[in-house]
C-alpha positions as CSV (number, residue, x, y, z in Angstrom):
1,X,0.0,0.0,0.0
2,X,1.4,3.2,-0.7
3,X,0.6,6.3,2.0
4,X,1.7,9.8,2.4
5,X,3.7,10.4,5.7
6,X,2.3,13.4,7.7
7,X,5.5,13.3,9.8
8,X,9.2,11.7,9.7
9,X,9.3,7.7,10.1
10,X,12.4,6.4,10.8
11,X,13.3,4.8,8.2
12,X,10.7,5.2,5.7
13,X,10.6,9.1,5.0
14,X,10.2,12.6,5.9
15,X,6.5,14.3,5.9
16,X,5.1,14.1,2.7
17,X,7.1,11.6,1.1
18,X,4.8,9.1,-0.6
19,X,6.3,5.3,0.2
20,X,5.2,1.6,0.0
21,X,4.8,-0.1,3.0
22,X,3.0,-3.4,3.7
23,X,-0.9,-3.5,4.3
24,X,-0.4,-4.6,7.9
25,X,1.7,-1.8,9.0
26,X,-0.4,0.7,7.4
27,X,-3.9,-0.2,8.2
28,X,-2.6,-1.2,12.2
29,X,0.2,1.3,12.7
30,X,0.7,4.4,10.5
31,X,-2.9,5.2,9.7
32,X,-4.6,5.2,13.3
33,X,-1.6,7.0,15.0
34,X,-2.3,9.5,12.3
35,X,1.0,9.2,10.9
36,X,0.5,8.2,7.2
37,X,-3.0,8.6,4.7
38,X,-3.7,6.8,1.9
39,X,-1.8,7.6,-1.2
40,X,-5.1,8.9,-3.5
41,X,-5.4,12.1,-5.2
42,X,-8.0,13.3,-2.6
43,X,-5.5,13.0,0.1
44,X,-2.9,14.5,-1.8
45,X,-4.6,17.9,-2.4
46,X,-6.0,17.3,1.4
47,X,-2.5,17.2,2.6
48,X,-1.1,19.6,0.3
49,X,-3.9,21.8,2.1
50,X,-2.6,21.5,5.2
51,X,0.9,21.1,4.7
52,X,1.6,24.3,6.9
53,X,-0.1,23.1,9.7
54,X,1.5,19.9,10.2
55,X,5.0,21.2,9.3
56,X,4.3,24.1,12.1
57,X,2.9,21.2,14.9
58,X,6.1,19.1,14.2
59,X,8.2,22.5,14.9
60,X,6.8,22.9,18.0
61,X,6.7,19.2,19.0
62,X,10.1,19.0,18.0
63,X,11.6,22.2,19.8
64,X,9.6,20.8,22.8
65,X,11.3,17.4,22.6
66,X,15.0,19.4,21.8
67,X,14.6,20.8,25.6
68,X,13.2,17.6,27.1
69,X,16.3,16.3,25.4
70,X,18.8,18.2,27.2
71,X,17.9,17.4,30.4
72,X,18.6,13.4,30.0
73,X,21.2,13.2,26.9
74,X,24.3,11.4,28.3
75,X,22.7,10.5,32.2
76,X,23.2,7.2,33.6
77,X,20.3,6.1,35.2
78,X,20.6,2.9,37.9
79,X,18.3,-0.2,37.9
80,X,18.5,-2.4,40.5
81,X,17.0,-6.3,39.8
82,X,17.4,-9.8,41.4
83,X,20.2,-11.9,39.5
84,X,22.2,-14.9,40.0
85,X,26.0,-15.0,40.6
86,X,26.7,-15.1,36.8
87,X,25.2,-12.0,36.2
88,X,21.9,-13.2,34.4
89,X,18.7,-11.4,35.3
90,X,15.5,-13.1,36.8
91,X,13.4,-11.5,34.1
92,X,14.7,-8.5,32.1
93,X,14.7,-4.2,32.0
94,X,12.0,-3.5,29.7
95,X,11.0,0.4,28.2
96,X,8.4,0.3,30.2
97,X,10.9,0.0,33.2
98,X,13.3,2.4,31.3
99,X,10.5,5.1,30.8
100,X,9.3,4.9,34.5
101,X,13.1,5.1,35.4
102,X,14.1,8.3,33.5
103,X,10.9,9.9,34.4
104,X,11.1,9.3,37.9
105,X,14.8,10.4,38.1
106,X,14.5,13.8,35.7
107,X,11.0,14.6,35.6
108,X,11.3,14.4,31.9
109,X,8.0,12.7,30.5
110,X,9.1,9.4,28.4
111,X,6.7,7.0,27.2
112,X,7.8,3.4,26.4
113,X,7.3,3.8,22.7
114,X,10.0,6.3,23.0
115,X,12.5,3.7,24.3
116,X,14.4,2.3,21.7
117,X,15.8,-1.3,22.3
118,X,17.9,-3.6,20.2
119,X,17.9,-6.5,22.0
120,X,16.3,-7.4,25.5
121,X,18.5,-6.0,28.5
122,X,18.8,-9.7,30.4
123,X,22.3,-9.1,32.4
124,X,23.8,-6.8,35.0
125,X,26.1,-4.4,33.7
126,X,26.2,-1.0,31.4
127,X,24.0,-0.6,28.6
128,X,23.4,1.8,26.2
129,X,20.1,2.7,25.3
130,X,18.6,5.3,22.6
131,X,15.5,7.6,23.8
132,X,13.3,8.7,20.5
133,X,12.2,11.8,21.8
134,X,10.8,12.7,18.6
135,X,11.4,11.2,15.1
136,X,14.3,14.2,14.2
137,X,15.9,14.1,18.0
138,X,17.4,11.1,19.1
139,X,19.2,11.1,22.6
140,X,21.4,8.4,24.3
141,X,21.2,7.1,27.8
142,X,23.7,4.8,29.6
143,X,21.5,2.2,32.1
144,X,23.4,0.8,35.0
145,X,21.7,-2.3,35.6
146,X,22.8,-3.9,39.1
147,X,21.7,-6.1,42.0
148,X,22.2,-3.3,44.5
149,X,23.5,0.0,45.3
150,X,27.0,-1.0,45.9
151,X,27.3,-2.9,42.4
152,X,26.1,0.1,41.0
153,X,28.6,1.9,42.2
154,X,31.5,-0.8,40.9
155,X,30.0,-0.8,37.8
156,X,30.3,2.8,36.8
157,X,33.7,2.8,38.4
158,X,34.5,0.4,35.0
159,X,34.4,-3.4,37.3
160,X,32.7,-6.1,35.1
161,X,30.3,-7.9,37.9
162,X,28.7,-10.0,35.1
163,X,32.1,-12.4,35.4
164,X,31.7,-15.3,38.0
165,X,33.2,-14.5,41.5
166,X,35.4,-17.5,40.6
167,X,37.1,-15.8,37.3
168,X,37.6,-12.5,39.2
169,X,39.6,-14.5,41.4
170,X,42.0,-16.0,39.4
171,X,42.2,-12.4,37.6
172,X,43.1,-10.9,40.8
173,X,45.3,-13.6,41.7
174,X,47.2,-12.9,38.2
175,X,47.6,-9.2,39.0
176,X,49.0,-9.4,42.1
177,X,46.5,-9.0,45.2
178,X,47.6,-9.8,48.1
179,X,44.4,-10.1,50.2
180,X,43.1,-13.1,48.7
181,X,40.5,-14.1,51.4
182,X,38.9,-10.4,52.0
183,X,38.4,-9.7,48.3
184,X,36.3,-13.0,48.4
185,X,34.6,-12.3,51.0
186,X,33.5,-8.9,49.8
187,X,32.6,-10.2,46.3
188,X,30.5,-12.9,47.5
189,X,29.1,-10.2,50.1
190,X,28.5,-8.2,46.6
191,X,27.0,-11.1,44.6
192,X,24.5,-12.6,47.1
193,X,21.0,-10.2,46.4
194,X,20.1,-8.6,50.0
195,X,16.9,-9.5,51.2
196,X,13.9,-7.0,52.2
């Protein structure tokens, strides 16, 4: 089906391009979001007509998401979630989780369909994540994802707690530290989830 975008679609167009996309995506996606019309002469002239308009809404919508935008661009944001010793989440980070965490922390609104994710966040560690904002303003967040405060903290000081406590051993072993039995102790202090 072919369909007139009223605003920019990653990658498919800018507003007003005229592109093919499949039926499904049109009829369930672009057309009730109000994103796209039919490609027919009737909604040509009709969006030819009000060309000004939407170009004048998606100035404003994007100026509004360019100072939303400096407020979180390049923030780490922490979230804390039971895992086992290897590192592997019970469960995973979704955007929903990612939306409620940026909001909560900046007062920024972000909804979930502004999160954008590659792959599903299933182990501790630092993540990248982008933030859609608005189709033209992009933004990139850095997620801490840890089993508690203290990790947190390790983690953005550049430790990798995802490694088994045994491999950190023998890595400390090979560089040298000399107090063996205190560094276990406080990495196995580290790795065990505390309890509420």
């Amino acid at each position: 089906m072919h369909v007139i975008l009223l605003e920019r679609v990653e990658k498919l167009g800018a507003m007003g391009d005229v592109v093919k996309v499949r039926d499904g995506y049109a009829r369930n996606y672009l057309l009730p979001k109000g994103k796209a019309l039919r490609a027919s002469e009737e909604n040509k002239k009709r969006f030819e007509a009000q060309r000004e308009t939407l170009e004048q809404r998606n100035a404003e919508r994007k100026s509004k998401a360019e100072q939303q935008a400096a407020s979180i661009d390049g923030k780490t944001f922490v979230v804390i979630r039971q895992a086992g010793e290897s590192g592997q989440l019970y469960g995973s980070v979704s955007t929903r989780d990612i939306a409620e965490v940026i909001t909560a922390e900046t007062g920024t609104e972000v909804v979930r369909n502004q999160v954008v994710l590659d792959h599903p966040i299933k182990t501790i560690g630092m993540t990248q994540v982008r933030i859609a904002l608005h189709p033209e303003v992009p933004v990139t967040v850095t997620l801490n994802v840890a089993r508690s405060a203290d990790e947190a903290d390790a983690q953005a000081r550049g430790e990798n707690l995802a490694i088994p406590v045994d491999e950190r051993l023998a890595a400390m072993e090979a560089a040298g530290f000399d107090e063996i039995e205190a560094a276990t102790e406080e990495m196995e202090a580290a790795a065990t989830p505390e309890r509420e």
